[in-house]
C-alpha positions in Angstrom: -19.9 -14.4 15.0 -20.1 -11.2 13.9 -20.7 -10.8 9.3 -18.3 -8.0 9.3 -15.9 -9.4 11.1 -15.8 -13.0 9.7 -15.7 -10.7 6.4 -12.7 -9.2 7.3 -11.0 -11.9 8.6 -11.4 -13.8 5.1 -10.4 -10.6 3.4 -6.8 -10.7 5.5 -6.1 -13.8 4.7 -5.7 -12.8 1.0 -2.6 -11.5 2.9 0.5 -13.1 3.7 2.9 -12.2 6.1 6.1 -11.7 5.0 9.5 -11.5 6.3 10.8 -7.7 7.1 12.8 -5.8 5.8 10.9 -5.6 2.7 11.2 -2.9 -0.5 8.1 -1.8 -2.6 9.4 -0.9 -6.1 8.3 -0.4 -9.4 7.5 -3.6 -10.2 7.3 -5.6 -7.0 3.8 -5.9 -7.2 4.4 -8.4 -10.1 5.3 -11.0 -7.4 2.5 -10.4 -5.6 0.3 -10.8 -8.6 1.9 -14.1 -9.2 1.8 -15.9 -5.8 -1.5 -14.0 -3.8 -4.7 -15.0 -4.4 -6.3 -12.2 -6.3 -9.4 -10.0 -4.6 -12.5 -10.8 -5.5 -15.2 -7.8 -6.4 -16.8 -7.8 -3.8 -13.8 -7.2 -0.8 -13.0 -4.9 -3.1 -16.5 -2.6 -2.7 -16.5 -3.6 1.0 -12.8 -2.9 2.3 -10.7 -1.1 -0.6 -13.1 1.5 -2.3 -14.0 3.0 0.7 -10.5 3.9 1.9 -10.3 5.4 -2.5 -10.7 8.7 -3.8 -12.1 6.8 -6.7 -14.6 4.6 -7.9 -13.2 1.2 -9.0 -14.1 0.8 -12.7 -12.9 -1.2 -15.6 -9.5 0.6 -15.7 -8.9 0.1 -11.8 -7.0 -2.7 -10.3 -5.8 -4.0 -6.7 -3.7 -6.6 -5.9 -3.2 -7.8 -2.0 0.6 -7.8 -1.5 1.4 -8.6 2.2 0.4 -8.5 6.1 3.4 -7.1 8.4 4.2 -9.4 10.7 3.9 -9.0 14.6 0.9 -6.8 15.4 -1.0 -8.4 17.9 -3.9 -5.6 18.4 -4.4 -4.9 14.8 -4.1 -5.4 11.1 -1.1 -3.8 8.9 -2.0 -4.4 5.5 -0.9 -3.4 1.9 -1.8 -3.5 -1.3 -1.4 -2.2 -4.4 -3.8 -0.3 -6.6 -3.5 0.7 -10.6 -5.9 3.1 -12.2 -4.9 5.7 -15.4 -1.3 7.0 -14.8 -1.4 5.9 -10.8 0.2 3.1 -9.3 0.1 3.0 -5.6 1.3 0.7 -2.8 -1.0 1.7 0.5 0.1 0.3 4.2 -4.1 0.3 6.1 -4.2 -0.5 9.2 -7.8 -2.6 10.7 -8.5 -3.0 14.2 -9.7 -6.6 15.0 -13.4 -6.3 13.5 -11.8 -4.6 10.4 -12.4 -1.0 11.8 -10.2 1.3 9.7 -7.1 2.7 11.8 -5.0 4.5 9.5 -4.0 4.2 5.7 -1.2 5.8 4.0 0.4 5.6 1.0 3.9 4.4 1.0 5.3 3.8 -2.4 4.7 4.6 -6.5 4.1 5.9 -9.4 2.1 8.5 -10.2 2.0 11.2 -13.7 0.1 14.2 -13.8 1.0 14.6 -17.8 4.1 16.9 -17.0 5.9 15.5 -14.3 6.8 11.6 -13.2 7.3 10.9 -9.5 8.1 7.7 -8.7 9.0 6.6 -4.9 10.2 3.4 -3.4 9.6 2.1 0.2 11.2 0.2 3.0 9.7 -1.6 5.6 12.4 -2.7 8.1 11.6 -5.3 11.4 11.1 -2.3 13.5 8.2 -0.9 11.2 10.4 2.4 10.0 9.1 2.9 6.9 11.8 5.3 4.5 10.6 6.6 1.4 12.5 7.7 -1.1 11.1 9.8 -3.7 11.9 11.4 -7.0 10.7 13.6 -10.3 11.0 13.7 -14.0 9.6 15.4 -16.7 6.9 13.1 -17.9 8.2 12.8 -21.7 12.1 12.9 -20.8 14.4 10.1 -19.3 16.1 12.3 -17.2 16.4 12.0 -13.3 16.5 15.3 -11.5 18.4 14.3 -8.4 18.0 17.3 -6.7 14.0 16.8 -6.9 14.8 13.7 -4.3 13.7 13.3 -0.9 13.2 10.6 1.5 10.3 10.5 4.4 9.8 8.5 7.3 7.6 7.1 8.6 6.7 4.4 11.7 4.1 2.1 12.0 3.0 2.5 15.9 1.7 -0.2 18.2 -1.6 0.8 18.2 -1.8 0.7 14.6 -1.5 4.6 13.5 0.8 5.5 10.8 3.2 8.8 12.0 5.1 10.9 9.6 8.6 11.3 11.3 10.3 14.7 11.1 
C-alpha cells in the first residue's frame, strides 16, 4: 500500500464523523479537545502545516474536530487551529490518497489589535455552510450590529468548497 496514503488514512481517523447540522462557535472546539484523540507532531508537519500561512511553533495548536459525513469520493475534514490572537475552524477537503482539494476557513476568531471579528458556522445535512460574521473594537465590549454579515457557502460533490452569492 501506498506510505502516503496509509498516512492519510491514519490521520482521518483522528476524525469522527458527526451528525449534521452542526455549529462551530467560540468555544466548540473545547468538546473536541475533550473527546478526539489529539494530533500527534508529526500529522501535523505532514497534513496541517502545509495547508498554514505559518509555521507551527510553541504558541500554535490544532485540534481535529470532525469528518462530514456522506462523501464517498473524498475527505471533508475540519479542525481547529490556535496561534497569537487567531482561532480558526478550517473545513479541507483530501481526495482518497490525501491529495488536497480545497480548504477554507469557516468559523472564528481573529484580532488584529484594533478590531475583533468573530464568526460562527453552520453545517447543515445538505453541506450549506452559513457564516455569520461580526466586528468590535478590540478593547470595547460593544457589538456593532451593522458590521454583521453572513456568507454561504456549499460543500460540492467533488470535494471543492464554493462561495455562494
Amino acid at each position: 500500500m501506498n506510505t502516503k496514503k496509509s498516512d492519510f488514512e491514519q490521520f482521518s481517523e483522528l476524525f469522527p464523523e458527526v451528525e449534521l447540522p452542526i455549529t462551530l462557535g467560540e468555544d466548540t472546539h473545547l468538546t473536541f479537545s475533550r473527546n478526539n484523540k489529539p494530533f500527534n507532531m508529526a500529522a501535523i508537519k505532514e497534513f496541517i502545516e502545509p495547508l498554514e500561512d505559518e509555521i507551527f511553533d510553541d504558541t500554535t495548536e490544532a485540534i481535529p474536530c470532525f469528518k462530514l459525513p456522506g462523501t464517498k469520493d473524498f475527505y471533508a475534514l475540519v479542525y481547529w487551529k490556535a496561534s497569537l490572537m487567531n482561532y480558526q475552524y478550517s473545513l479541507v477537503t483530501f481526495d482518497k490518497w490525501g491529495e488536497l482539494i480545497d480548504k477554507k476557513t469557516i468559523a472564528g476568531t481573529f484580532s488584529d489589535g484594533f478590531q475583533l471579528t468573530q464568526s460562527v458556522a453552520t453545517i447543515n445535512e445538505k453541506w450549506q455552510i452559513y457564516v455569520a460574521s461580526g466586528q468590535s473594537d478590540a478593547d470595547d465590549e460593544n457589538y456593532e450590529a451593522a458590521s454583521s454579515s453572513v456568507q454561504r457557502m456549499i460543500l460540492l460533490p467533488d470535494g471543492q468548497i464554493k462561495i455562494q452569492d
